[in-house]
C-alpha positions in Angstrom: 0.0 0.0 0.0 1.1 3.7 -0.6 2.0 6.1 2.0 -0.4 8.6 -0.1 -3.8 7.0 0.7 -3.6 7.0 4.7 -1.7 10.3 4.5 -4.8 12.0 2.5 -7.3 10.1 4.5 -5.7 11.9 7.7 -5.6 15.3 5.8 -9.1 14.2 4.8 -10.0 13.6 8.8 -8.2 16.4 10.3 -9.7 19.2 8.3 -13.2 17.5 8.9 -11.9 18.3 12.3 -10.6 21.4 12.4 -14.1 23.0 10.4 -16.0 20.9 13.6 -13.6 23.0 16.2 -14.5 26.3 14.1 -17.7 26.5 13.3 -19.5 24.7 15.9 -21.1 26.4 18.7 -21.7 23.2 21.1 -18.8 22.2 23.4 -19.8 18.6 23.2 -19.4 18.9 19.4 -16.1 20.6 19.5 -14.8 17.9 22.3 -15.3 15.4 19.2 -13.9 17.5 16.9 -10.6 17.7 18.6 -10.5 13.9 19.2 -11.3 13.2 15.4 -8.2 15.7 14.6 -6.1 13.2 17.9 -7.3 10.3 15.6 -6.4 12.0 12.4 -2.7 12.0 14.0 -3.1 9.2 15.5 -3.5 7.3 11.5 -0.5 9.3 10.4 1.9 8.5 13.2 0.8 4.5 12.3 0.9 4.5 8.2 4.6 6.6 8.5 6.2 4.3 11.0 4.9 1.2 9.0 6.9 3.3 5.9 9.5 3.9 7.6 10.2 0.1 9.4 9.8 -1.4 5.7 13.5 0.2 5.4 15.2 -0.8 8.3 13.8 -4.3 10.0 15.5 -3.6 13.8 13.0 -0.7 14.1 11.3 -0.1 17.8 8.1 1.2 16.2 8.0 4.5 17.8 5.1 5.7 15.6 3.0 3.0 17.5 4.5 3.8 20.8 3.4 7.7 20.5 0.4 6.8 18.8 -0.8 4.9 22.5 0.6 7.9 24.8 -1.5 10.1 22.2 -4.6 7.9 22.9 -4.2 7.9 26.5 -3.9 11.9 26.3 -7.0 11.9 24.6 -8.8 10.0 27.0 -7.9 12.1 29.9 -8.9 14.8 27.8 -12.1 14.1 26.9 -12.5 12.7 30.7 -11.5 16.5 31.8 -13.2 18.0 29.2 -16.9 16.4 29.8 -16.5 16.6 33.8 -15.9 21.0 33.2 -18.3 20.7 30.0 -21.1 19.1 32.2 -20.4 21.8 35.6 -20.9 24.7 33.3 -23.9 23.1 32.2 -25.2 23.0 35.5 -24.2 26.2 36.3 -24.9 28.3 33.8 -28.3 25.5 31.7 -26.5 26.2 28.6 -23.4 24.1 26.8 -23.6 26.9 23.7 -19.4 28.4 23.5 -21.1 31.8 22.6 -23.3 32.2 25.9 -20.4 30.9 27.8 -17.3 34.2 26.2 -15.9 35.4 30.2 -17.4 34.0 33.1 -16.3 37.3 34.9 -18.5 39.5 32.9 -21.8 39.6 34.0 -24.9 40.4 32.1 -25.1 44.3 30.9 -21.1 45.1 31.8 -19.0 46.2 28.1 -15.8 44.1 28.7 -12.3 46.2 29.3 -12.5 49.0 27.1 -15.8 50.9 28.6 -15.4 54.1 30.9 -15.3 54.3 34.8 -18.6 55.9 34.3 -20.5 53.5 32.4 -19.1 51.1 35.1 -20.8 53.0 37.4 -24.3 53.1 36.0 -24.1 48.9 35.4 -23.5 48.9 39.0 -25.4 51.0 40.5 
């Protein structure tokens, strides 16, 4: 087999990715975007070690080895990921990335660049 068809299936996979982390507005969604990117890696660190051992046979295979560390970081990640996804959830009914920009600005408050006075009036 050719290093070309895994190699554009994993271009294929990571990009399918990348748009799911960019233009989706769920958190849930973009937690499975980033692990289809993880897997998209994961394909090309397999098909270029099983290149590269065809040329040398003493190889240790340390496409496959990074390959598992890469799996187990994923599943911590997504672990960590659902566990803080599923608290703001409760906290806040909503999983939506634009509702949830700065927990620290409350509702009505401009962000950094407003005046002391304007401040002032949203607190008062």
């Amino acid at each position: 087999m050719h290093l070309a068809y895994p190699a554009v299936l994993s271009a294929l996979l990571f990009c399918t990715g990348l748009y799911g982390v960019l233009a989706r507005r769920n958190a849930i969604l973009v937690l499975m975007s980033v692990e289809l990117m993880l897997n998209a890696v994961n394909l090309n660190l397999v098909a270029f070690d099983v290149w590269l051992s065809r040329a040398a046979r003493d190889t240790l295979h340390s496409g496959q080895a990074l390959t598992l560390f890469t799996i187990t970081i994923a599943a911590a990640e997504i672990g960590i990921g659902l566990a803080i996804v599923l608290a703001v959830y409760r906290n806040r009914g909503t999983s939506d990335i634009d509702k949830l920009r700065d927990t620290a600005e409350g509702p009505g408050t401009e962000g950094p660049g407003s005046s002391a006075a304007e401040k002032a009036e949203a607190t008062a």
